[in-house]
N, C-alpha and C positions, 0 to 999 in steps of 0.2 A: 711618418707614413700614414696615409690615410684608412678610417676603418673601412673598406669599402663591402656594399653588403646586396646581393642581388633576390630580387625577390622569386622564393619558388614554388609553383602550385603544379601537383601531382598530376599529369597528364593536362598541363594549361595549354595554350595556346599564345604565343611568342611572335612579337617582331624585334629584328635584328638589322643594326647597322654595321658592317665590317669592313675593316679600313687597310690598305697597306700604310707599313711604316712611311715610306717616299709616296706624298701623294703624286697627284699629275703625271704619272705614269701610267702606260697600257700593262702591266703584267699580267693579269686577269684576264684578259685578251690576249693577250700572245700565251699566255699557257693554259689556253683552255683545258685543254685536255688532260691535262695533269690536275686542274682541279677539278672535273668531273671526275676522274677517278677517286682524289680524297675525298670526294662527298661520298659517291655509291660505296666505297671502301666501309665510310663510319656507318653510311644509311644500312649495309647490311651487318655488320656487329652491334650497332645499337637504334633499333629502329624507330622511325617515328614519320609521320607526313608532314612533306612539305609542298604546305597552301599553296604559297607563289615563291617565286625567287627572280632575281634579275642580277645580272653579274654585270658591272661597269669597270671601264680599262681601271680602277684604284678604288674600289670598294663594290661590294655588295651588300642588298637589302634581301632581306627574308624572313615569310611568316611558317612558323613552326607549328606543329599540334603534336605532342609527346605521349606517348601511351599512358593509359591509365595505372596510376601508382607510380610513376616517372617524372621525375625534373631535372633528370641529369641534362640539362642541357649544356653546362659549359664544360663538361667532358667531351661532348660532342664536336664542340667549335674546337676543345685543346686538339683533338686526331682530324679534323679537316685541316686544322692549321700545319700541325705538325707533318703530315703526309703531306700536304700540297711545298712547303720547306723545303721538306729531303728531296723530292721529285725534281725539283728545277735546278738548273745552272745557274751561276750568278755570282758576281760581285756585290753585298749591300753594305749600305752605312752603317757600322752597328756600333752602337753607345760601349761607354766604357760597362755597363752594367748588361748589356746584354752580351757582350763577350765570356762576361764573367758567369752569366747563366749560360752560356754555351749556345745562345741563340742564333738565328742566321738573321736574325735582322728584316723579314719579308712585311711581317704584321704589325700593328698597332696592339700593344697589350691586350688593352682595352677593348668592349664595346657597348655597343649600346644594345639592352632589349630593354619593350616595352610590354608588357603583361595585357595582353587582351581582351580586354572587359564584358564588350557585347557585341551582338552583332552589327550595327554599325559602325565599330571600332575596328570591326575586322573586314567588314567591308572599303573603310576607308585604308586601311595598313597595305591589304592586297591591291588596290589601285595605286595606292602609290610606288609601290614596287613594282605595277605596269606603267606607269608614267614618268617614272625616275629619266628614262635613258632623252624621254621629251624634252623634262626638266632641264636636263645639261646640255641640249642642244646637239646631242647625236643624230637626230633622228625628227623626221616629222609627226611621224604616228609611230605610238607603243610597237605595234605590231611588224615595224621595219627593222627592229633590235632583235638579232638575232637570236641574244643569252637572254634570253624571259620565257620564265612558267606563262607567259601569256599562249605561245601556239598552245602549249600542252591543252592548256585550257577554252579554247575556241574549238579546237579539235574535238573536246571532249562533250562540249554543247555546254558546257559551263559559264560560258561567257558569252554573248550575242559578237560575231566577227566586226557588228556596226560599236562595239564600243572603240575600238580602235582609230576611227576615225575623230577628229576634232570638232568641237561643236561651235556653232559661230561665234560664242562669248572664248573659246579657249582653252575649254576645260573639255573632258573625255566623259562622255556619257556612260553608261550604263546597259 
C-alpha cells in the first residue's frame, strides 16, 4: 500500500480535483441538489470559503481558503462525499474492497489538491475552474455553465462579465 501523504498549511488556500468512481457520467448534474446540500451541510459545521467551484456531469474542481489554524480539509471532502452518498438513489459498481468498506461506490477515493502558492497561482486555479466546463466542450463561454462560482462572482463585481467571453486567440481574459 502506498505511503500517501497530503500537504497541510493551517488556514492555506487549496485546489481540488474530485472525481466519481464511473467516469462519463452526469451524476453531478442530475443530483445537483443533493450535492448542494452536502456542501452547505459541511460548509456550516466546518467552515471555510470557497474561491470558485465548478461542478461537471463526473467531477468537480475547487479552490478552497480554510480558517486560520485549520487544514482539515480532507474531513471536509470525507462529509461532502459521505452526505452527497446517502442522499442519492442508485445502483454503482463497487470493488470487492469497497464493499468490504461499506462504501456505495459513487467517488474516486482519491483526489487531487494543489496548495496554492501565490497570487498568480490562484489566479490561474480560479480560471480554470471558470474554464473547465469550456475545456470539455459543454458550453461556449464559462458563463453559460450553469454549476460555476463564476455568476456568484460577476454578480459580486469580482470578476469583469467581459471575462466570459472568448478572446480571439481562445483563451478567456481577464
Amino acid at each position: 500500500m502506498p505511503n500517501f501523504r497530503r500537504f497541510k498549511s493551517d488556514g492555506g488556500c487549496y485546489f481540488f480535483t474530485v472525481n466519481l468512481a464511473q467516469r462519463g457520467t452526469s451524476l453531478l448534474i442530475d443530483e445537483i441538489a443533493a450535492l448542494r446540500l452536502a456542501f452547505s451541510a459541511t460548509l456550516r459545521q466546518t467552515p471555510f470559503y470557497s474561491d470558485a467551484m465548478v461542478i461537471l456531469p463526473d467531477h468537480l474542481h475547487a479552490v478552497w481558503t480554510l480558517p486560520d489554524g485549520d487544514s482539515a480539509f480532507p474531513e471536509r471532502w470525507r462529509l461532502i462525499k459521505s452526505r452527497f452518498s446517502r442522499a442519492i438513489d442508485g445502483s454503482f459498481g463497487r470493488s470487492a474492497s469497497k464493499r468490504a468498506k461499506r462504501e456505495k461506490g459513487v467517488w474516486q477515493r482519491r483526489y487531487w489538491e494543489h496548495f496554492i502558492r501565490d497570487a498568480e497561482d490562484y489566479r490561474r486555479h480560479v480560471a480554470y475552474c471558470w474554464a473547465n466546463p469550456v475545456k470539455h466542450g459543454l458550453v461556449q463561454r464559462p458563463a453559460d455553465w450553469a454549476f460555476s462560482s463564476i455568476h456568484r462572482d460577476v454578480r459580486a463585481g469580482r470578476v469583469a462579465a467581459e471575462w466570459a467571453e472568448p478572446s480571439p486567440e481562445g483563451e478567456f481574459g481577464e
